[in-house]
C-alpha positions as CSV (number, residue, x, y, z in Angstrom):
1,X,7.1,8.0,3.2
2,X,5.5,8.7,-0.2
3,X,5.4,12.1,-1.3
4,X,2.2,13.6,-1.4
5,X,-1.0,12.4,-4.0
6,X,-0.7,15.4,-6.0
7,X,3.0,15.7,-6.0
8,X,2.5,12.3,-7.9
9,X,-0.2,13.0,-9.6
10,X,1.3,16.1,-11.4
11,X,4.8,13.5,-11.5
12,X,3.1,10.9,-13.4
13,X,0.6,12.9,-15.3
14,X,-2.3,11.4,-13.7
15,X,-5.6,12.6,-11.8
16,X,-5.2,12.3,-8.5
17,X,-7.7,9.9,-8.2
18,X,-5.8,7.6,-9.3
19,X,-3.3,8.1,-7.5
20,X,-5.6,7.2,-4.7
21,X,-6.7,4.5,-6.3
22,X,-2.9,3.1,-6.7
23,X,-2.6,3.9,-2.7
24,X,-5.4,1.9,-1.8
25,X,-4.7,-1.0,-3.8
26,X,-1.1,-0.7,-2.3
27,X,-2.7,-0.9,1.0
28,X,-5.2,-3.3,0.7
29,X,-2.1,-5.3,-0.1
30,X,-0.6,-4.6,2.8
31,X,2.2,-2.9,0.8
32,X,1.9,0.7,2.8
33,X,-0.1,1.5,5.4
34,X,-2.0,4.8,5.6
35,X,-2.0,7.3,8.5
36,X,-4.4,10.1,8.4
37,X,-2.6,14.0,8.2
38,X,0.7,12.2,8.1
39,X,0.7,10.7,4.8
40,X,1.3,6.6,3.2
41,X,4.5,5.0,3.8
42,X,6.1,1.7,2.7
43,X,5.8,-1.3,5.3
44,X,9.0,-2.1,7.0
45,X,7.8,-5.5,6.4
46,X,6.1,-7.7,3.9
47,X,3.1,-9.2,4.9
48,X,2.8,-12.8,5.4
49,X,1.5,-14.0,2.0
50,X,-0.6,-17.5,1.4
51,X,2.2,-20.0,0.7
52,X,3.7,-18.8,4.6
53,X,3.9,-21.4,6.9
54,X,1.6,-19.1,9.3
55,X,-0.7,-18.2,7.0
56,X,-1.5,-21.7,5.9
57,X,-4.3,-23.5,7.6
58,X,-2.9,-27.0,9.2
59,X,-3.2,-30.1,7.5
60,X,-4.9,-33.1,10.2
């Protein structure tokens, strides 16, 4: 789990909108996934990227 946006916020010396903004690049990477009242936490796994066997379309 990641500790709270303003607990990093005040941490790093940033808004918190930025810190909000870090979070939701992390998750549109598929880094952490977001669950609403609970917090962000780190994937257990990494997602499958494009040079995956499954994530590559078939050659033909």
């Amino acid at each position: 789990m990641l500790p709270a946006e303003r607990d990093l916020a005040e941490q790093y010396g940033v808004a918190v909108n930025t810190v909000r903004r870090a979070v939701r690049n992390l998750r549109d990477q598929g880094l952490v996934i977001t669950v609403p009242v609970k917090g962000a936490f780190v994937r257990a796994e990494q997602p499958p990227t494009d040079d995956t066997p499954e994530a590559s379309p078939t050659a033909d």
